[in-house]
N, C-alpha and C positions, 0 to 999 in steps of 0.2 A: 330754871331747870330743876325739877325734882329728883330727888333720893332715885326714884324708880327710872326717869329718864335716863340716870345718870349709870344707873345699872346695866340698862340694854345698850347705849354706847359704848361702855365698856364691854361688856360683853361681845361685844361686836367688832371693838379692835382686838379683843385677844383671838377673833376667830369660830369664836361659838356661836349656833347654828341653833339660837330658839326657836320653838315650834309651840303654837297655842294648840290643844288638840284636846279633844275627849278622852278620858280614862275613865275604866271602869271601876278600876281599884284604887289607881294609883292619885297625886294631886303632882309630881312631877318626879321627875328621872334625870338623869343624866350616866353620859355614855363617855368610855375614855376615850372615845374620837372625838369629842365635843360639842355633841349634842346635848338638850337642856328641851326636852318634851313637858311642857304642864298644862293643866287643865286648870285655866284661871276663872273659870267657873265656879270651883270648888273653893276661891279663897274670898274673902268676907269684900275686903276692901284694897286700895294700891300697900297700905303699910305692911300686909301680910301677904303680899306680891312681891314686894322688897325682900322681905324676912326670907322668902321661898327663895326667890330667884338668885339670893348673895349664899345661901346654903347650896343650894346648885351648882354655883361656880366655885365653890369653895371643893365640890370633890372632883369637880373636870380637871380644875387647876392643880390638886395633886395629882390626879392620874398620869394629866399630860408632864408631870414635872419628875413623875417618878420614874416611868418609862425613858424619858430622854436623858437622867441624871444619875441613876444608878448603876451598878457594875453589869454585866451582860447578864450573870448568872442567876440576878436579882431583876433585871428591867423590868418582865411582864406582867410584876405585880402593879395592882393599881386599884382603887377603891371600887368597886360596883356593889354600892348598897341599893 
């Protein structure tokens, strides 16, 4: 199993909702419901599919982590870069 296989089963136990999709601007997103949108068209080869796809879940992964762990007054912040 590769780096990159091993990324989208993960991903996928934690719940995240890849989508391969065209962008015009973008090369990928992610959304704090857990969506992870990229356009792997735009990246060279699988090692900068990896590089993409482990960056991607690294800001779902705070979002979902800040929302469900911070004080109420604090919860709805959450990364959307």
């Amino acid at each position: 199993m590769t780096h990159l296989q091993r990324l989208y089963e993960t991903a996928d136990g934690l719940g995240l909702q890849i989508c391969h999709l065209p962008m015009e601007r973008l090369t990928a997103i992610s959304t704090p419901d857990g969506f992870i949108g990229m356009d792997v068209n735009k990246l060279e080869d699988s090692a900068r599919e990896s590089v993409c796809l482990a960056h991607e879940m690294g800001h779902a992964i705070h979002s979902y982590l800040s929302t469900k762990c911070q004080p109420v007054i604090d919860h709805d912040y959450v990364i959307f870069v």
